[in-house]
N, C-alpha and C positions, 0 to 999 in steps of 0.2 A: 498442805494448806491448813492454817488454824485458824479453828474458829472462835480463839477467844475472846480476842478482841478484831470483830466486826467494822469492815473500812467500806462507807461511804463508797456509792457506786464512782462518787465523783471526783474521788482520789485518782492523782499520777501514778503512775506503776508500770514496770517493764512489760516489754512485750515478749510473748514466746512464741516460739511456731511449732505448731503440732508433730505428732510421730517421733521425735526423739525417742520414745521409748516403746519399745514396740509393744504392747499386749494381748494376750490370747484373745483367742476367739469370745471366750467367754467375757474377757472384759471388754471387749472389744462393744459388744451389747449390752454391757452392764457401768465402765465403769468409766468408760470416754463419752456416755449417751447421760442425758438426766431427767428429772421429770419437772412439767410446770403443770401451773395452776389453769382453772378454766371455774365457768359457770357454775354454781352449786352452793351446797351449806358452805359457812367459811364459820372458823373458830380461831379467833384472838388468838393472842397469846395469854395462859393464864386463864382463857372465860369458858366456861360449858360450852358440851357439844352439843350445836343444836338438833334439835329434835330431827328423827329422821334420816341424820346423816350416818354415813360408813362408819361402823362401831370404831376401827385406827384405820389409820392411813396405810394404804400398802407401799407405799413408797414414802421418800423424802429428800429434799432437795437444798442444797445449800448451795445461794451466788458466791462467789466470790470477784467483788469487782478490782482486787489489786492485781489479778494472772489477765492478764491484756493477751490476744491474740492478732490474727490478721485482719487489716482494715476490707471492709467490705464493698466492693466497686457498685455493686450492681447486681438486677436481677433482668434478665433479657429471653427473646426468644427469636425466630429467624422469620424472612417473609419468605424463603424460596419453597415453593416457588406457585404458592396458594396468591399473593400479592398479584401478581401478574396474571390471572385472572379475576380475584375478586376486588381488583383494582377497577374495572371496569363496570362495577357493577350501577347502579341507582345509589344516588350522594347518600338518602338517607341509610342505607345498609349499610355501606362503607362505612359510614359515618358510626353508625350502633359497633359494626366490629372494631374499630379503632377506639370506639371509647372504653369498650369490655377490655380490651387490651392496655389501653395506656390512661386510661383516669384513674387520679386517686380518690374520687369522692363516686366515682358510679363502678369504676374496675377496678382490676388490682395494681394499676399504677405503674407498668415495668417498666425500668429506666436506662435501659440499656433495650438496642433495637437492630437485629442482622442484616446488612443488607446484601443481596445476592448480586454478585457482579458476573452476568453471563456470559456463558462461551460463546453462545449465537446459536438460532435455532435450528436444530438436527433433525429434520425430518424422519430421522433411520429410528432414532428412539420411540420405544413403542409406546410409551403414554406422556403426550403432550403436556400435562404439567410438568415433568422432571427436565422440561429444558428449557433456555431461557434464551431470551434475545441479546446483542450482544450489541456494544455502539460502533465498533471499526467495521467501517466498510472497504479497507484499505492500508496499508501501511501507512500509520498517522494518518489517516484522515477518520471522522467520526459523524456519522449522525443523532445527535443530542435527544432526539425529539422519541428516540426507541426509548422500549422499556417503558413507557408512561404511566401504565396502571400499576404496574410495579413501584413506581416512585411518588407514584399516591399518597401510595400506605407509608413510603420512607417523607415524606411531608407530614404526614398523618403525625407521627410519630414526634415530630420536631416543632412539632403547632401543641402536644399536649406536654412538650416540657421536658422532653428528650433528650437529655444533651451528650448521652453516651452510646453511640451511632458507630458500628461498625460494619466496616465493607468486607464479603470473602468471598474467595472463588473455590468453586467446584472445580471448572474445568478452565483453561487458557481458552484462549480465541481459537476458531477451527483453524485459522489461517495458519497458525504458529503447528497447532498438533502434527502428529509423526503422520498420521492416517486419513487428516482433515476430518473427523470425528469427534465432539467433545467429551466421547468415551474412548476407550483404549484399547489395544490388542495384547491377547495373552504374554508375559513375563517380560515388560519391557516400561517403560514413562511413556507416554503419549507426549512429552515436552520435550523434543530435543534439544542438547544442551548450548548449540549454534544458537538455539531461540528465544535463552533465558535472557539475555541484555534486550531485546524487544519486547516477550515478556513486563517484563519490570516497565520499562518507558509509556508501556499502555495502559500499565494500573496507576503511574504517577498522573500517567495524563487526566485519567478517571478521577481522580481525586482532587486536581485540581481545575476540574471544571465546574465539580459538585460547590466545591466554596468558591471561584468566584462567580458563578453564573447564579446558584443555587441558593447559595446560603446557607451550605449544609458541610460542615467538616468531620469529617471519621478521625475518632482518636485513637481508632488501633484499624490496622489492616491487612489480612490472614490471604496469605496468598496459596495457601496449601489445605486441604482438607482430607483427610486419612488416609494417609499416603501408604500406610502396609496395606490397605486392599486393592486388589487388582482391576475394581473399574475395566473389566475387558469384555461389558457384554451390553446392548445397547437399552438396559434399564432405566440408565438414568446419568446427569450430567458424572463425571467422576475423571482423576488423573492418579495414577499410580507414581509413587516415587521410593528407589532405595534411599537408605539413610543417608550416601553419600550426595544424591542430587539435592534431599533436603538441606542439606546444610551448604551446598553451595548457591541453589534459589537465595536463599534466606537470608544469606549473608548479602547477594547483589541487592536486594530490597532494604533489607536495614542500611549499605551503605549508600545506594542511593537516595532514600528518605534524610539522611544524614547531612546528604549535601544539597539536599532539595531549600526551599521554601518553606516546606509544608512540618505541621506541627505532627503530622499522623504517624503512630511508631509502629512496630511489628509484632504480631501475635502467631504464633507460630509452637510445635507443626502439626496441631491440632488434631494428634495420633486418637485412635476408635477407641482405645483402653486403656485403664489406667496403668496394665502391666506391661505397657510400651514405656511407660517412663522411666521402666528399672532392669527389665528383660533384658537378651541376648538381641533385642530388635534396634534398640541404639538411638533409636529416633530422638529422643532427649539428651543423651549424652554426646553428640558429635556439633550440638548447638553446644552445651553448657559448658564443656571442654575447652571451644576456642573462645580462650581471653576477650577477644574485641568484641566477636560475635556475640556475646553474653554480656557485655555491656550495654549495647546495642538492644537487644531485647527487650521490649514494652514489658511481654507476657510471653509464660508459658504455659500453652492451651493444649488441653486433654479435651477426650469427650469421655462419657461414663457407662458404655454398654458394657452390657457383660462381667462389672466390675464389685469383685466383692469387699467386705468390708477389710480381710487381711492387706486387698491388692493396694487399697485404697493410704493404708496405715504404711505399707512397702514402698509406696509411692512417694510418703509423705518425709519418709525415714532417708531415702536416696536424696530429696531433692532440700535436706536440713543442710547441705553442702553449701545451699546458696540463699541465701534468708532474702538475699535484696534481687533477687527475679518473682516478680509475684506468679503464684501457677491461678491460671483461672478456667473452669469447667465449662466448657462454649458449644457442648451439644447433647443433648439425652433425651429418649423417649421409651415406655416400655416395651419392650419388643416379644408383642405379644399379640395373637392376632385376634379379630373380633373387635365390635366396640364396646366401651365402658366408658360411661358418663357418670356414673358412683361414685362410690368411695373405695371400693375396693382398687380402682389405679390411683385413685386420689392420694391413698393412705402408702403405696408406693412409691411415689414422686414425693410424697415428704419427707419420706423415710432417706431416698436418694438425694434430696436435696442435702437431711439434717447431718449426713454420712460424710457428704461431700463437702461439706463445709466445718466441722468437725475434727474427722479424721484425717482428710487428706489436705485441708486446710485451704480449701479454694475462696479464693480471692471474690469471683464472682461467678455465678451459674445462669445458665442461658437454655431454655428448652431446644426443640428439634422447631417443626414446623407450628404455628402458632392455630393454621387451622387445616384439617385436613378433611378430605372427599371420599375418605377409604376407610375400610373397614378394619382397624386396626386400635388397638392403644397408642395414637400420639399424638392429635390433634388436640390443643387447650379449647378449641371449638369444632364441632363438626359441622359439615355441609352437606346438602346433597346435589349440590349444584355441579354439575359437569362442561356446562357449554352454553351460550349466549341461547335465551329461550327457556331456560331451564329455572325453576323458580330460585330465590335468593335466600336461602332459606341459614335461619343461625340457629343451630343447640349447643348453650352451655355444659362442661361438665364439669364435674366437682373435681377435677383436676384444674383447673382452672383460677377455682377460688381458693385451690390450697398452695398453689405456689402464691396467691395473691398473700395470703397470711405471712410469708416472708416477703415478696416485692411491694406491696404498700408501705408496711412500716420499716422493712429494713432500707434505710437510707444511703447512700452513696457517703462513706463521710463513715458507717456505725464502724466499733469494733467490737468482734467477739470477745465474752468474757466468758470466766470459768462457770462449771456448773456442776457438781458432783451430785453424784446419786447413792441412796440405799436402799434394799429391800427391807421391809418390813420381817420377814420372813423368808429368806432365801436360803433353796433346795439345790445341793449340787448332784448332778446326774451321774448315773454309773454305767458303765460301758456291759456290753454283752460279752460274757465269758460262754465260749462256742466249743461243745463238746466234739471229740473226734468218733468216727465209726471204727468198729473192727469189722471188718468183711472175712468171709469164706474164701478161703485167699491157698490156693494149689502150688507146694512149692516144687521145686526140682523139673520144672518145666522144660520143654526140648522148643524149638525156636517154631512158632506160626502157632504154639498153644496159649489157652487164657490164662493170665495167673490169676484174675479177678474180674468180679463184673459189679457193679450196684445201681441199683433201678433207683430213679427217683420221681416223687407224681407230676404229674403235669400241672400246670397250671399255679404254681404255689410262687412263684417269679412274686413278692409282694414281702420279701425282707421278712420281719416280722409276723406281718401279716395287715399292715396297712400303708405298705407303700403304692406307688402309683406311680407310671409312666410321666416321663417326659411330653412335650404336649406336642412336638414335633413329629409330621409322619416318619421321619426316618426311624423312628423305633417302634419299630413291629409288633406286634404281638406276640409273646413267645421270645422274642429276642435274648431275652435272660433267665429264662427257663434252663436249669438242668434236668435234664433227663435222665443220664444215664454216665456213665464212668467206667471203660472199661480198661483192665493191662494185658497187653500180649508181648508175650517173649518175643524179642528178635533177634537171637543172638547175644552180639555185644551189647544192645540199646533194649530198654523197655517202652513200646510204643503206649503213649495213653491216648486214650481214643474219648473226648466228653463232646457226646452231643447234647443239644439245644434244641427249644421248640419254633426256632427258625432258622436261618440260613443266615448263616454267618458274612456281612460283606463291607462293605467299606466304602459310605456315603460321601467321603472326603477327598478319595482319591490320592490317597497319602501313604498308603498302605504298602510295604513291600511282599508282603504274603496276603492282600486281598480282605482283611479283616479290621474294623477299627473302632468298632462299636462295645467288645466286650472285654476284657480282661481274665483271665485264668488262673486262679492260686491252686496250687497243691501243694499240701502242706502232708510230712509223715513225721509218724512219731515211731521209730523204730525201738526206741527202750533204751537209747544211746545215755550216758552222763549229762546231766547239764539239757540243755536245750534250751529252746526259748518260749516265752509264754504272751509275747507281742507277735502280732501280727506283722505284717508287709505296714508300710505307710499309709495310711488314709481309709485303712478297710475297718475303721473306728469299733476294735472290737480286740476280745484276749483272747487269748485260751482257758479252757475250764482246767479246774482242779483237779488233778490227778493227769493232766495231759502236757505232753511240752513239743517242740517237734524238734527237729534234729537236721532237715534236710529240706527244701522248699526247692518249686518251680516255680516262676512266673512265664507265662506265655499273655503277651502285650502284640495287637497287630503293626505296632509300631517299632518296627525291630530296628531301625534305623536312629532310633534317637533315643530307644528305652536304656541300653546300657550305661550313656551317659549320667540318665536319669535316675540309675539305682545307683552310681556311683557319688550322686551327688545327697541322695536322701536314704539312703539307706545304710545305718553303719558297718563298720570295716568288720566287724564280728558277724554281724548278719550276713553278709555279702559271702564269707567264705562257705557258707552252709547255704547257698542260693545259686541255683542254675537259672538264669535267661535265656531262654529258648530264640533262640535267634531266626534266620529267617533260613535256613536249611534244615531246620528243627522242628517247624510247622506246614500244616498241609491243611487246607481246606477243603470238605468238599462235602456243599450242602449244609446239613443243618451238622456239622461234626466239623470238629477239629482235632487232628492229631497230632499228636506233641512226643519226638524223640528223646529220650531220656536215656545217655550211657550209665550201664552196671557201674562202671568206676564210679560216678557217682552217687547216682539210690542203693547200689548193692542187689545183692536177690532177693526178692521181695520175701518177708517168710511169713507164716500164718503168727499170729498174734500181734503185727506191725496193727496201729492204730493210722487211718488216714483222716483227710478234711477236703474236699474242694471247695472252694468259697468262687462265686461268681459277683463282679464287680461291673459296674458302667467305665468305662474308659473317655478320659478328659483328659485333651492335651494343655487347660488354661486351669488346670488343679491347683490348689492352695499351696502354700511352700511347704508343707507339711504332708501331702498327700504324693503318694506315689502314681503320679493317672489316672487317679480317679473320678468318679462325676460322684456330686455332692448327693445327698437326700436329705431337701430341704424340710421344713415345715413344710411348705406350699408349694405345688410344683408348678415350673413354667415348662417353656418351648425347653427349655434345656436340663433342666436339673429334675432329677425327684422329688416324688414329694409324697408324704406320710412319717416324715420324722420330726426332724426338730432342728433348729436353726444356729444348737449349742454342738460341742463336738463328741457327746455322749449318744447321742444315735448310731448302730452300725448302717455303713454305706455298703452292706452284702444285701445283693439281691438274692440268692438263692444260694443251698449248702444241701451237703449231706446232714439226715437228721436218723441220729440211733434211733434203735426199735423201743419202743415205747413213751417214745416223747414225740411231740407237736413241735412243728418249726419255729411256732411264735415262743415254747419253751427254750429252743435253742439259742434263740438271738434274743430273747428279752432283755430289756435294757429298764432304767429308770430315767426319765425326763428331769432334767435340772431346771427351776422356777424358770417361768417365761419372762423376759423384759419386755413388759406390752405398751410401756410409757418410755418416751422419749420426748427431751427438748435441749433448746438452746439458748441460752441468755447474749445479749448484746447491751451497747452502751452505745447512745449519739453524744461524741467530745466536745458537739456542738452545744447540744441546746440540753444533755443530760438526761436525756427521756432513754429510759430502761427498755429493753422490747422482751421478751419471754417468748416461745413461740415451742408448743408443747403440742405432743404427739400422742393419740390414744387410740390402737391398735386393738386394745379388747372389745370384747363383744358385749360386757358390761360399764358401767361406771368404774372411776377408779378414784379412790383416793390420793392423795395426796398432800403430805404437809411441805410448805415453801417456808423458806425462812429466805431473809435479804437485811441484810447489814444498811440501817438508817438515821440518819439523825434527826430525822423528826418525829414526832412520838407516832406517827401511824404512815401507810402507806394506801395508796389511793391504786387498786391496778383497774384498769380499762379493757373486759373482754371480747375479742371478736372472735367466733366461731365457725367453722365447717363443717359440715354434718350431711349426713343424706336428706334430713330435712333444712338445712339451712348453706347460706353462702354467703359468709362473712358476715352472719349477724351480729351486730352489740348486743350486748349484754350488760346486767345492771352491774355497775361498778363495784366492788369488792374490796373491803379497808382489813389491811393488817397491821395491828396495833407493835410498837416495839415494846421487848422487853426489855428486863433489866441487863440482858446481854447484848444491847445494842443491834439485837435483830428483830423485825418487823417478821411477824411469823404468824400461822393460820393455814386452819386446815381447808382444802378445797377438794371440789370433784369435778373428775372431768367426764364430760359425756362420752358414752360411748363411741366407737370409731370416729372419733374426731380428730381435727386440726384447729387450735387455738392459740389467737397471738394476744398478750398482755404488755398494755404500753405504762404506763407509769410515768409523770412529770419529776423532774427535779425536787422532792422534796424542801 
C-alpha cells in the first residue's frame, strides 16, 4: 500500500478478498486489525497538541480507500425461539423490544432478521422455548394461523424496514423425522433420505405462502443448521446430517427453488465452526466441488463458536477458490455461562464481529438468539419472563449497543476497505527457554526395580505462575498437577509411571485408553550429538542453554487419531527421535498414568542423563501449528486458559519438572510481546460516500491514536458515536481533521477506555 499519494475514499478500485495470505498469529492481531479514532483531544495535522491530551499516540492508522473488499449484506440476529413467546406479550412491550432491535434512530437498526421455521411442538423436550410450532398438520395440508406470536416479531421486523428476512430450520417436521422427534437419535439424521423431496415441498410451500398471503418474501432460505452435531438428546430442536446428506438436501432445495416462482436462494450448511469449512469434516467442500450445486448457491453460511482467529484466516484462505460464493456468518454467541450486560461480552462481540468480517471475510453477521431468559452470555436483551403471568420485563446490554455500532451505520450496499495499523512502540515477545532436571537415577537395574523417582509440589498446575483453569467443570482441580515421575525397569521396556493431582479421565468419550484431558511430554537429553532445542508443537516454549534432547515420548489420550496428527505437524527429523505411546502403551489408573517405553528406543537410562516432563491441556480443535494442545489465553473461558497472552510467546505448559534451586515462574519465564488493545475497521457506502470507522478499545485506559485518511477537501468532518459502560451509542461532538500537504486529513484522537466507537464521515 503507498501512502504517497493519497486516493480519495471515492475513488474506483479492485476488489480483493481476504486470507490470501496467511499471517501469523502475531499479525494476525496486529497487522490485519487497525485502529480508529473516537472522542477526545484531536490535533490537525501540523497544529499543537492540545492541552492534556496523550503525550504520542500509541497507535496509527492509515485508510486506504483504493483496496476494496467484500460488500457488506447485513447485520441480523434470530427470533427462535424467544419470539414465540414474547410474541405474545402486551403491544407496548413487543413494541419497545422490536424497536431496540430494528430502529435506526431509537436501536441499532439490524437489517437482516432469522426467521424460525418450526418442526412442530415436542412435548419430550425439556424446556418449552427450544421448540417450536410447525404449520403442517398433514401431508400438504397447513394451518396458517400457528406460530402467530412468532410472526409478530417477523412483521415487526418488515414494518421497521427490513427487507433482508431469512427463514431456517432447525429441525424438519416430526411427521417426516426417523423418530417423530424434532431431535434425533444417537449417530444417524433424524431426516430419512425417502423424506428429503417432501422435506423441500413444505419449505417451498412455507415460503410461498409467506409472500402471497403475507407480504413477506425470504431472500435466502437455510434449510440445515449444524449438521456435524448430533442433535440426539431432547434439549432442543436440532437435525444431524453427514456431509453426504448435506449435499444431497441442498442440492433438492437449490434445484427446486430454481424451478420454483420464488426469488428465495439457498444459504447453506450453516456448519458450528469456522474449521468445518477447511477440516477433514467436508461440509463445505462436497457443496463447492459440485459445479451446479455452487452455482446455485445464494450463500455460504458458517457460524462462529469456538473459532479462532488462524481458523478464521484458514477458512478464508480455502474458500479464495471461489470469490463469486459470498461466505456469510449467520450464528454466534459467547458461550459463556452467567449473565453479562457490560462491556466485558460487549467488547467480545466486537472483537468477533471485527475478526469475522476482516479475516475470514463475511459477507454479513447475524447473532444467536436476539433475547434470551437464561442465564448465560447470548441474549442482546434479557428477560425474566418465563410463562404467561410473569412480568414482561426488558434489560439492555452493552452487547447490544455494540453490535448496534456496526448494524446502524453499516448499510446493506457498504464495502470494506483497507486499514493498516502501527505501534507506536512495539515489543516482540520471547518464548520460555525450560531447563532439564538431572535426577538420582540407579543404573544396572534388574526388572520390577526403580531407576528413578522425582517429587514434584502440589498445587503449582499455574504455568508460570498465573495461569488459570478453564471455566468448565470438567477440569478439576488438580487435573494438571504433576506430582511425581517415576522409572521402573521391566525388562525389555521402561515403565514411566507420572501421577497427577487428579484422576485421569475422559469427559468426551473419545478416548481409546480412558483419558483426554491431559497430554504427556518426556523429553531426555541423554548427551547424544546434535539434538534438538524446540519443543513438540504448541507447547510454546525451548529448551535452555546447555540442554538439547535426543529422544521424546508423547502420551496423547487420543491414540486413535494422534499418530496421524504427529505425522502431519511434526517434522520428519523430529518424528525419528519421537515415540507415540499408543494405546497398548498406556494404562490408567487413578490419578497415574503409565506409559511403556521399549530400551530399543530410550536405551538404559544412565545417571547423568538430563530429563523434562512438561504437562499440557489436550485440544482436539488446536491451531494448525499446535500439536493438541489447549491454548492459554490472555483471559480464560469455558475452554481455554488463561494467565497468558493472546500472542504465541506464552508457554502453554501447565506444569514441569523444576531443578533444585529455582522457582517454576523461573523456569517458564517468558516475556510478553506489546498488546494489540485497539482494533478497527474502515468501510465505504458506493452509494452515497459516507466513510464508517468503527474502532475497538479493549484497554483499561485511554488510547491514543493518530488517523490519517486520504481527502480532497482541506478537512474532514468525522461523527462519533460511542459504547462504553457508561454510554449506548452516544454522539459525540464532531471532530475535524484538517489535510495536509500530503493529501491526507490526519489528527490525533483518543479513545475511551473499553469502548466501541463508530465514525461516519459525509462525502467530502
Amino acid at each position: 500500500m503507498s501512502t504517497a499519494s493519497p486516493t480519495p475514499w471515492s475513488a474506483r478500485s479492485p476488489i480483493h478478498r481476504p486470507g490470501l495470505v496467511r499471517p501469523t498469529r502475531r499479525a494476525l492481531l496486529a497487522g490485519s486489525v487497525a485502529a480508529g479514532a473516537a472522542v477526545g483531544a484531536v490535533t490537525g495535522a501540523g497544529t499543537a497538541r492540545a492541552e492534556g491530551a496523550p503525550a504520542a499516540p500509541a497507535y496509527a492508522i492509515t485508510i486506504d480507500p483504493t483496496v476494496r473488499h467484500q460488500r457488506i449484506e447485513g447485520f441480523g440476529a434470530s427470533g427462535a425461539w424467544w419470539a414465540q413467546k414474547l410474541g405474545a406479550w402486551h403491544a407496548p412491550r413487543r413494541h419497545e423490544v422490536a424497536r431496540l432491535l430494528f430502529s435506526r434512530s431509537q436501536g441499532i437498526g439490524l437489517s437482516q432478521y432469522r426467521y424460525n421455521i418450526g418442526g412442530g411442538t415436542d412435548e419430550t423436550i425439556t424446556d418449552p422455548w427450544r421448540t417450536a410450532e410447525g404449520f403442517e398438520t398433514g401431508p400438504g395440508t397447513y394451518d396458517w394461523s400457528r406460530d402467530a406470536a412468532a410472526r409478530r416479531f417477523l412483521r415487526a421486523a418488515a414494518d421497521h424496514g427490513v427487507e433482508d428476512l431469512i427463514a431456517f430450520v432447525n429441525s424438519p417436521p416430526r411427521r417426516l423425522t426417523a423418530n417423530g422427534h424434532t431431535y434425533g437419535d444417537p449417530g444417524t439424521s433424524n431426516l430419512p433420505a425417502e423424506h428429503h423431496e417432501e422435506f423441500v415441498a413444505y419449505l417451498l410451500d412455507v415460503l410461498r405462502h409467506f409472500r402471497d398471503e403475507e407480504g413477506i418474501a425470504f431472500r435466502t432460505l437455510s434449510p440445515i443448521n449444524e449438521p456435524q452435531w448430533t442433535w440426539d438428546g431432547p434439549g432442543q430442536e436440532g437435525c444431524h446430517y453427514e456431509p453426504e446428506q448435506v449435499h444431497d438436501l441442498t442440492a433438492a432445495v437449490v434445484h427446486a427453488l430454481a424451478d420454483s416462482d420464488l426469488d428465495t436462494v439457498v444459504s447453506a450448511p450453516e456448519s458450528g465452526e469456522y474449521k468445518a469449512l477447511y477440516s477433514g469434516q467436508s461440509y463445505t467442500d462436497v457443496l463447492l466441488d459440485d459445479p451446479d450445486l455452487r452455482a446455485g448457491l445464494g450463500e455460504l453460511a458458517t457460524h462462529s463458536y469456538w473459532s479462532t482467529d488462524e481458523q478464521r484466516t484458514l477458512a478464508a484462505e480455502h474458500l479464495a477458490a471461489h470469490p463469486e460464493v459470498p461466505l456469510a456468518m449467520t450464528e454466534w454467541c459467547e458461550m459463556v455461562g452467567g449473565r453479562d450486560a457490560g462491556m466485558d461480552s460487549a467488547l467480545v462481540l466486537a472483537r468477533t464481529v471485527h475478526a469475522d468480517l476482516t479475516l475470514a471475510g463475511a459477507t454479513s453477521w447475524q447473532y444467536w438468539i436476539a433475547v434470551s431468559r437464561y442465564d448465560y452470555h447470548d441474549g442482546l436483551l434479557y428477560t425474566d419472563y418465563v410463562e404467561p403471568g410473569d412480568e414482561e420485563t426488558v434489560q439492555e446490554t452493552r452487547r447490544l449497543w455494540a453490535l448496534g455500532n456496526y448494524s446502524r451505520f453499516l448499510r446493506p450496499g457498504a464495502r470494506r476497505i483497507d486499514l493498516a495499523l502501527t505501534e507506536s512502540a512495539p515489543q516482540e515477545g520471547v518464548m520460555a527457554a525450560i531447563p532439564f532436571v538431572r535426577p538420582e537415577i540407579t543404573a544396572g537395574t534388574a526388572t520390577g526395580e526403580r531407576i528413578l523417582r522425582i517429587e514434584d509440589p502440589a498445587g503449582d498446575d499455574t504455568g508460570p505462575g498465573a495461569v488459570t483453569y478453564p471455566g468448565n467443570a470438567v477440569f478439576a482441580p488438580g487435573t494438571f498437577d504433576l506430582r511425581s515421575v517415576e522409572m521402573i525397569d521391566d525388562g525389555e521396556d521402561v515403565l514411566v509411571a507420572v501421577r497427577l493431582g487428579a484422576d485421569l479421565v475422559d469427559p468426551w468419550g473419545g478416548s481409546p485408553v480412558g483419558h483426554d484431558l491431559v497430554n504427556i511430554d518426556l523429553y531426555v537429553d541423554a548427551g547424544a550429538e546434535g539434538g534438538f532445542t524446540d519443543l513438540l508443537p504448541g507447547r510454546r516454549a525451548r529448551v535452555a542453554e546447555g540442554f538439547a534432547w535426543d529422544r521424546a515420548v508423547l502420551a496423547s489420550g487420543r491414540t486413535d487419531v494422534i499418530a496421524a496428527d504427529v505425522a502431519a505437524k511434526v517434522s520428519p527429523e523430529m518424528q525419528e527421535r519421537l515415540l507415540v505411546a499408543l494405546e497398548d502403551a498406556q494404562q490408567v489408573e487413578g490419578d497415574t498414568l503409565t506409559i511403556r517405553v521399549p530400551k530399543a528406543f530410550l536405551g538404559d537410562v544412565q545417571p547423568g542423563w538430563a530429563i523434562q516432563v512438561v504437562v499440557t491441556g489436550s485440544e482436539g480443535n488446536a491451531e494448525s501449528d499446535s500439536l493438541r494442545v489447549r491454548e492459554v489465553l490472555r483471559e480464560a473461558t469455558d475452554w481455554n486458559f488463561g494467565g497468558g497472552s493472546d500472542g504465541h510467546e506464552d508457554p502453554n505448559i501447565l506444569d514441569l519438572l523444576v531443578p533444585d534451586g529455582m522457582t517454576q515462574a523461573e523456569a517458564l519465564a517468558w516475556t510478553p510481546a506489546s498488546v494489540v488493545e485497539v482494533r478497527a475497521s474502515a468501510y465505504l457506502d458506493e452509494e452515497t460516500g459516507t466513510l464508517v470507522v468503527v474502532a475497538i478499545n479493549e484497554s483499561a485506559s485511554e488510547q491514543a491514536v493518530e488517523i490519517a485518511v486520504p481527502v480532497r477537501s482541506p478537512k474532514l468532518r468525522l461523527t462519533p458515536w460511542r459504547t462504553s459502560e457508561e454510554e449506548a451509542l452516544a454522539k459525540g461532538e464532531a471532530i475535524v481533521l484538517h489535510r495536509g500537504d500530503d493529501g491526507a486529513a490526519r489528527g490525533t484522537v483518543t479513545l475511551a477506555a473499553r469502548s466501541v466507537t463508530t465514525f461516519t464521515a459525509p462525502r467530502p
